[in-house]
C-alpha positions in Angstrom: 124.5 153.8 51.7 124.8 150.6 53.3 128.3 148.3 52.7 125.9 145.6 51.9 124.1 147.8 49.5 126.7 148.9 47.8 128.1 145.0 47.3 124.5 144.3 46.1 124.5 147.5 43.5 128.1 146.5 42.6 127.4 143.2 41.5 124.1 144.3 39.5 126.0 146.9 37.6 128.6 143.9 36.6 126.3 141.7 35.9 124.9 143.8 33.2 127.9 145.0 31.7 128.8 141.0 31.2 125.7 140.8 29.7 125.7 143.3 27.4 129.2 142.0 26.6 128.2 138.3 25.9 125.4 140.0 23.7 127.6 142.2 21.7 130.4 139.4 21.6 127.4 136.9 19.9 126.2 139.3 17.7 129.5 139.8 16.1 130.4 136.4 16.0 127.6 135.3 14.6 128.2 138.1 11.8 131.2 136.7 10.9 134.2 138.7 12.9 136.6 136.3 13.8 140.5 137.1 15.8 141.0 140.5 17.5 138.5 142.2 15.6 135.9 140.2 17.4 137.3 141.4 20.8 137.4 145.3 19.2 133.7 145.0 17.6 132.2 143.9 21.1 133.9 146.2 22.9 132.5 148.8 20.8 129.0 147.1 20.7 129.4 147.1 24.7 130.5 150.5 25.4 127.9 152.1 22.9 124.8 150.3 24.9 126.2 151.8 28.1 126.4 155.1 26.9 122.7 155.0 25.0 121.3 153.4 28.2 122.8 156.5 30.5 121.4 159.0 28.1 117.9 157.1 27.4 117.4 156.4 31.4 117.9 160.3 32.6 116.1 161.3 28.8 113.0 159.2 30.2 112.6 159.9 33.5 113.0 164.0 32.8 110.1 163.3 30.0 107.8 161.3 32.3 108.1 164.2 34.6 107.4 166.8 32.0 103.9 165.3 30.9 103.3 164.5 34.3 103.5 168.3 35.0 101.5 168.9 31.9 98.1 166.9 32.6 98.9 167.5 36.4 97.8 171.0 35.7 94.7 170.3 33.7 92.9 168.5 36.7 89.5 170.7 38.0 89.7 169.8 41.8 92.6 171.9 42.8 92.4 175.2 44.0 92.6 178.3 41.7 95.5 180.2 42.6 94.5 184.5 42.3 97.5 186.9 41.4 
């Protein structure tokens, strides 16, 4: 991978972690958390949508592929394979 790359992928991946933070940090304001809690709740917030998006991208991808395979093999113009 390319230096330039890598500085571009860098910046995207903090880019949405601030964003998810700024999210997370609104949503509990605007709930009411106020002081260090507010700091603990987003925090939380934050690292709980990292974690659910690196389970739900892999999760999705793995499923696309399985009904790919599944009405890949129900197509009539491919060649019967004999045992």
């Amino acid at each position: 991978m390319s230096k330039q790359m890598r500085k571009i992928l860098t910046i995207l991946s903090l880019v949405l972690i601030f964003s998810i933070a700024a999210t997370s940090f609104g949503i509990a304001y605007a709930k009411g958390v106020r002081g260090l809690g507010l700091l603990g709740i987003s925090f939380f917030f934050t690292m709980g949508t990292i974690v659910v998006l690196g389970q739900l991208i892999p999760a999705g991808i793995l499923f696309s592929l399985m009904v790919k395979s599944f009405f890949s093999s129900l197509r009539k113009d491919g060649m019967p394979v004999r045992a």
